[in-house]
N, C-alpha and C positions, 0 to 999 in steps of 0.2 A: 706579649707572648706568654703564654699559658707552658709551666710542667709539672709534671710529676716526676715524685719522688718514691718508689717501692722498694723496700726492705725485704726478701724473701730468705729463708732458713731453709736448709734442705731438711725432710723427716731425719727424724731418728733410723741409725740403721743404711742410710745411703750414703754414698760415698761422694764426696767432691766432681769427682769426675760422673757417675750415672747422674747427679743433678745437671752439670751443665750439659749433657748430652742432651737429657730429657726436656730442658726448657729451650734449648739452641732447635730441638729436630719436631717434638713434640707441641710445646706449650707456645712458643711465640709465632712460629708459623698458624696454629690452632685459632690463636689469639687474634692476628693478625683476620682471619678467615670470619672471625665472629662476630670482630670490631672496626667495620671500613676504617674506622679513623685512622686508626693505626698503621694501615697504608700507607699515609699521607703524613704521619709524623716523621720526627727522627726517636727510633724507637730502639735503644741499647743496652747490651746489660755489660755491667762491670764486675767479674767475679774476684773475689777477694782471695786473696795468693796468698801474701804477711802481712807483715803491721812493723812498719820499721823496726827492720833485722830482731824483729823478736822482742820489742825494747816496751812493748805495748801487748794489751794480750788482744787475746782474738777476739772477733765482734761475734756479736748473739747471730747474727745474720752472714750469707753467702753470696748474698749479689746485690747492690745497686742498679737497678732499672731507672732507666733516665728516659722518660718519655717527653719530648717535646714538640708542641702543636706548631702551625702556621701562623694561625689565629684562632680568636677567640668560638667562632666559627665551628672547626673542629672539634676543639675543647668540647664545643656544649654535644656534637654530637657524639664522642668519644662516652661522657657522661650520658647519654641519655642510653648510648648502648649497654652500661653498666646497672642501668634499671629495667630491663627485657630480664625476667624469669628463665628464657632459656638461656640467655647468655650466662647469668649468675649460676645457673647450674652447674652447663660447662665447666667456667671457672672453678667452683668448687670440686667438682668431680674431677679434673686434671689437676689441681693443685694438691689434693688429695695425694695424688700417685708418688708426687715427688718433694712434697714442702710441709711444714710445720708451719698450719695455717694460722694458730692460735698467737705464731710472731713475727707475722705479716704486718706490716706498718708502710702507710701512702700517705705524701703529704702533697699537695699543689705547693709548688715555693714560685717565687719570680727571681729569674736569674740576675746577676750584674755583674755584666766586663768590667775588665781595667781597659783603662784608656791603652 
């Protein structure tokens, strides 16, 4: 089982709350529209609140995105829809509205349970 891992920062200038607004009503419905696969993932974001009671500082980033496929399957076509010019657009031009693209960070990781 194939995921992803995205890091996204909200711009300079937006607030905690108009970033999750904007990627909850805007960007992942958008996303969802651009990229079948995404459909068909489990596809979540985990917005960052604290960092235990304060004890840690804050992360450069605002959300962990957790995308994870069926199969391999998906994956390649999740990727293939990130190499279409118009999608890449999209992406940039909405990501634009509300994130600091330049500390954006996506990794593929392979997950493992505990028993």
């Amino acid at each position: 089982m194939k995921k992803m891992i995205v890091l996204l920062t909200r711009k300079p200038g937006t607030s905690l709350e108009q970033f999750k607004r904007h990627y909850e009503t805007v960007h992942a419905p958008g996303a969802i529209e651009h990229i079948p696969a995404l459909a068909r993932a489990d596809y979540r974001r985990n917005f960052i609140e604290s960092s235990q009671a304060g004890a840690l500082p804050r992360p450069d980033f605002d959300v962990i995105t957790e995308i994870t496929f069926a199969d391999d399957t998906d994956y390649e076509a999740f990727r293939r829809s990130l190499e279409d010019p118009a999608v890449q657009a999209w992406i940039a031009q909405d990501e634009a509205r509300f994130s600091d693209r330049g500390l954006t960070r996506s990794y593929t990781v392979t997950e493992h349970k505990s028993a």
